[in-house]
C-alpha positions, 0 to 999 in steps of 0.5 A: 547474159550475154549466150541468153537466146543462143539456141546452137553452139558448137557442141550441138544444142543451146547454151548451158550456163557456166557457174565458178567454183571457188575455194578459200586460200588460207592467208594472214587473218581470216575477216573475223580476225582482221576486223578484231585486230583492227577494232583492237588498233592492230594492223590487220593481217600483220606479218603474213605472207599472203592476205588469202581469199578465194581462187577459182578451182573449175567452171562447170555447166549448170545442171538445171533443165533447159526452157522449151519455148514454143516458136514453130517460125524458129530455125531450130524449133522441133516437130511440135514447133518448140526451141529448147533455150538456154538455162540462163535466168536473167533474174538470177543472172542478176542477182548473182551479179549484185552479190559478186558486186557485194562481195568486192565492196567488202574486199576494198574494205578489208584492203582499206583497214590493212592500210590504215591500220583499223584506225576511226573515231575511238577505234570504234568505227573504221573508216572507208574513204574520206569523210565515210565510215564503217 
């Protein structure tokens, strides 16, 4: 968000933006499994090495085209008066950010059922943190 309005870089022209890549890394139990272990009384992930999860593989540039923008007062702005601006999309931007926060929810509560061992009212529910419950 922050390259959102940066017209020239470096390489020349506006900022492109930069989306992860990532790969799964086989580990102990896969969600499905360490929520069935849990929900059976087990441990969670029980005896393995590594809890597994993703790892970033590459960051690449986004593809999607670039925003003409008409400003003739621009610094950087073409003959006809218009700037080519970067491909960032604060909507997206957003949205990508909610699901990433989404996402680390869920890993603190895998991380939490492989510390209490799954364990809730009748091992039916798990619970999350003091007085919350899954």
């Amino acid at each position: 968000m922050t390259n959102s309005t940066t017209t020239r870089t470096e390489a020349g022209g506006p900022y492109r933006r930069k989306m992860v890549v990532f790969q799964s890394v086989a580990g102990r139990d896969d969600f499905r499994a360490a929520m069935a272990r849990a929900a059976d009384g087990l441990t969670p992930n029980a005896g393995a090495p590594t809890a597994g999860g993703v790892r970033v593989t590459q960051i690449v540039e986004d593809p999607s085209p670039m925003k003409l923008v008409y400003d003739p007062t621009h610094p950087d702005a073409n003959e006809d008066g218009y700037v080519e601006m970067p491909n960032v999309d604060m909507v997206k931007e957003m949205t990508d950010a909610m699901a990433a926060t989404g996402v680390l929810r869920q890993c603190d509560c895998i991380q939490h059922l492989e510390e209490c061992g799954g364990e809730g009212p009748g091992n039916r529910q798990v619970r999350l943190k003091e007085g919350e419950w899954l």
